[in-house]
Each structure stands twice: as structure tokens, then as C-alpha cells.
ZALUM-182425 format. One record per residue (C-alpha): residue in three letters; x, y, z. Coordinates in steps of 0.2 Angstrom, whole numbers, plus 5000, padded with zeros to 4 digits. Example, Ala and Ser with C-alpha at 12.3 -4.5 7.8 and 13.67 -1.06 7.14 Angstrom:
BEGIN
ala506249785039/ser506849955036/
//
This chain:
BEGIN
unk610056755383/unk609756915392/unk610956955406/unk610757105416/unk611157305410/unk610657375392/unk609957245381/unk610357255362/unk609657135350/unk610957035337/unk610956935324/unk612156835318/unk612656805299/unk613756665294/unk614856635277/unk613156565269/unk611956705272/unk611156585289/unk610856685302/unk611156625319/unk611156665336/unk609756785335/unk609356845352/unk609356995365/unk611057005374/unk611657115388/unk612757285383/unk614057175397/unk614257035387/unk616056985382/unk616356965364/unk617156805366/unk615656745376/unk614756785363/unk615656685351/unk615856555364/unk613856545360/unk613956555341/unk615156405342/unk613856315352/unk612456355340/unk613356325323/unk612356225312/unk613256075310/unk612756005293/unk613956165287/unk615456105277/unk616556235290/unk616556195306/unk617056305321/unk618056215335/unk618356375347/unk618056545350/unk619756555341/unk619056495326/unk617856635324/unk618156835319/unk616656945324/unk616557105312/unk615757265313/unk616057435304/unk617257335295/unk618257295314/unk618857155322/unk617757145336/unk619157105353/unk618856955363/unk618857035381/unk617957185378/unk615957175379/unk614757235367/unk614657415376/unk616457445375/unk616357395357/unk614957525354/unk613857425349/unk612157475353/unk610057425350/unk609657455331/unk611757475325/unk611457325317/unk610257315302/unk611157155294/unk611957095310/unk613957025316/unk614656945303/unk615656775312/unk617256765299/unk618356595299/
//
């Protein structure tokens, strides 16, 4: 899941308390690559569904995280995150 520049290890918790996604990502990946991803690996015996990125709110610090900005730009960095994004639909 790594891709190049800073590495920073996520999480992922969704409405149920699942965690998801867990990986090591690049400080340049997009947040709507990532959820892109998170779409891809939804569980799919949950009763809530995501269809598209659109579908899907990434929170931190209690902000919506921007499609087109990358993890770096959303200062995001290795050990920020001691419960992980929260995924919102």
C-alpha cells in the first residue's frame, strides 16, 4: 500500500467500531485515493454500503478531510493517529 515519500501508518474506523484499511500509505497519497481504497475494502455484510468516494467523509481533529489534498497537506503525520480516520456516511 506504500507509495513512495514519507510513510504514515492509518487505520480506518468505520460506523461499527471495524477497523479497516489498516496499512502504511505515502504522506502524497490523495484523500480521495484513499477513500477510493476504503470503498474497495468495505466489508460487505454491512447494512451501509458505500458506492463512491462521494459516499464517504474522512475526519480528523474533528475536520473534513478534502478530496484533492494528500495526507501531508492535511497534516497528517506517523503516530497523529491513536484511534484512526473515522470514514462518515
Amino acid at each position: 500500500m506504500a507509495e513512495g515519500g514519507e510513510q504514515i501508518e492509518l487505520k480506518f474506523r468505520i460506523y461499527d467500531g471495524t477497523d479497516i484499511g489498516h496499512g502504511t500509505y505515502a504522506s502524497s497519497i490523495t484523500i480521495g485515493t484513499l477513500k477510493q481504497r476504503l470503498v474497495t475494502e468495505w466489508p460487505q455484510d454491512k447494512t451501509v454500503l458505500p458506492k463512491s468516494v462521494n459516499d464517504l467523509k474522512l475526519i480528523h481533529a474533528g475536520k473534513i478531510l478534502e478530496n484533492n489534498r494528500t495526507l501531508a497537506d492535511s497534516r497528517i503525520t506517523y503516530g497523529d493517529l491513536p484511534g484512526g480516520l473515522s470514514p462518515c456516511m
